[in-house]
Each structure stands twice: as C-alpha cells, then as structure tokens.
C-alpha positions as CSV (number, residue, x, y, z in Angstrom):
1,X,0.0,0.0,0.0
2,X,1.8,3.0,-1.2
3,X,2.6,5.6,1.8
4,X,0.4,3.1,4.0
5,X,1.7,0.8,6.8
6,X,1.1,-2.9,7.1
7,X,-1.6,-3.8,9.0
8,X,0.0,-7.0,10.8
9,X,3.8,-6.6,10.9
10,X,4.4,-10.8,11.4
11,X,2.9,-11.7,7.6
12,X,3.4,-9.8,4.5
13,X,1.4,-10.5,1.7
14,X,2.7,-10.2,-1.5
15,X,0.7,-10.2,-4.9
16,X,-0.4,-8.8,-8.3
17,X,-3.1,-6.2,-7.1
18,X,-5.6,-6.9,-4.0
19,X,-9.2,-8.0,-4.6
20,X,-12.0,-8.2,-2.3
21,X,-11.4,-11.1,-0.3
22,X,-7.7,-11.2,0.3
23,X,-5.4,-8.4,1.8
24,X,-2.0,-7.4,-0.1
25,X,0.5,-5.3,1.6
26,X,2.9,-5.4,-1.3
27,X,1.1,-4.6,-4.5
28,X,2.5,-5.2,-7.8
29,X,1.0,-4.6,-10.7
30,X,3.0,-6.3,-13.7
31,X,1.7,-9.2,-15.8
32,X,4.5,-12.0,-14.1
33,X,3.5,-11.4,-11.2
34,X,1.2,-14.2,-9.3
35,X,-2.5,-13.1,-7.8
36,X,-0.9,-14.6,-4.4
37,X,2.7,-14.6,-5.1
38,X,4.6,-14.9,-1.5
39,X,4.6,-14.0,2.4
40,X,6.7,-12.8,4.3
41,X,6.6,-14.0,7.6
42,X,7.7,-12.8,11.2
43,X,8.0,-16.6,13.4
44,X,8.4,-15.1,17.0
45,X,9.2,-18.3,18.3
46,X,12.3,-18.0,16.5
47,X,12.6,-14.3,16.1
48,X,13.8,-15.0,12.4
49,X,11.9,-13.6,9.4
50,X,10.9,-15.9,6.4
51,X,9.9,-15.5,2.9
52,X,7.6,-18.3,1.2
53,X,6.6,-18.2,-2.3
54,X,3.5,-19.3,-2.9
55,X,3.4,-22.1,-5.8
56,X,4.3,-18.7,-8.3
57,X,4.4,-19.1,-11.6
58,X,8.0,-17.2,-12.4
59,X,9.2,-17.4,-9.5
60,X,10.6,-15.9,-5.7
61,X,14.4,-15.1,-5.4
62,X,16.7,-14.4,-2.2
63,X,20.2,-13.5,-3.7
64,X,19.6,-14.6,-7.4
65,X,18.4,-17.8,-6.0
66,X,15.0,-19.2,-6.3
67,X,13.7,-20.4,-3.2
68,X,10.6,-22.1,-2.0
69,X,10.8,-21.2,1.4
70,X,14.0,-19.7,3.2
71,X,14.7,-17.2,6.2
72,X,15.7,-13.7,5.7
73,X,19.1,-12.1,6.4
74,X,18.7,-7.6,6.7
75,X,20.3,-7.2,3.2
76,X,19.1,-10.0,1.5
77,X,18.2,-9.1,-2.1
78,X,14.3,-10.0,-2.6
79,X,13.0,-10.7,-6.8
80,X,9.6,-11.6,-7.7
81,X,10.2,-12.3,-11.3
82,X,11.7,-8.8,-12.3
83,X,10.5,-6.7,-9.1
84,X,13.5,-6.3,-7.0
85,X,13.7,-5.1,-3.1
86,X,16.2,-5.0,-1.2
87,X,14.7,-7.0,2.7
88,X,15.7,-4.7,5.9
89,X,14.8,-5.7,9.5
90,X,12.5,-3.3,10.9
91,X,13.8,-0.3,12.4
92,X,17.2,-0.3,10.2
C-alpha cells in the first residue's frame, strides 16, 4: 500500500493487485507477477523472518536464487520475477 503501513507486521502479503477477499501489503502490478505470489513472515518463536513463495508461476528469489521457502538475512536481495527489493529488519 503506497505511503500506508502494514496492517500486521508478522505476515506480509505479496501479490499482483488486491481483490475483495484477500489483503495485499505489497502490491505489484506487472503481468509476471502471481494473484498470491509470496509471504513474508515474522515466526516469534524464533525471532527470524521468512519469505515463502506461494506455488508462483516465475518465481521468488533471495540472492539470485529461487527459493521455495528460506529465512531472511537484513540485506538480502528479494526478486519476484523482475520486481527487486532490497529486505531490511524493521527499524534499520
């Protein structure tokens, strides 16, 4: 949500464009992008954060890598499909 905040800070919902039914705190509107592409996810148990892709079609990357499910390091380069971002703990 541009200039908004995220509504629950432990999972961050990442997808094409939000619908009705289904909250999106990273929008993305470009054609290789999935309608539920990946979470990111706080686990408190292990005060670690982890990205998940979501059975994409093209794809979620940590480092150039395509992952299925992996924690987060602050740094970490995040890619769905084309989309880069650049992951950062909270507060840094």
């Amino acid at each position: 949500q541009p200039g908004g905040s995220i509504q629950d800070p432990q999972v961050i919902a990442v997808a094409k464009r939000a619908n009705e039914k289904e909250r999106v705190d990273l929008e993305i509107d470009d054609p290789s992008i999935s309608k539920r592409h990946a979470q990111i996810v706080f686990d408190a148990n292990r005060s670690a954060w982890y990205i998940v892709d979501l059975a994409s079609t093209n794809g979620t990357f940590v480092n150039d890598r395509r992952v299925v499910a992996r924690a987060l390091r602050s740094g970490d380069e995040v890619r769905f499909h084309r989309k880069r971002y650049l992951f950062q703990f909270p507060g840094e």
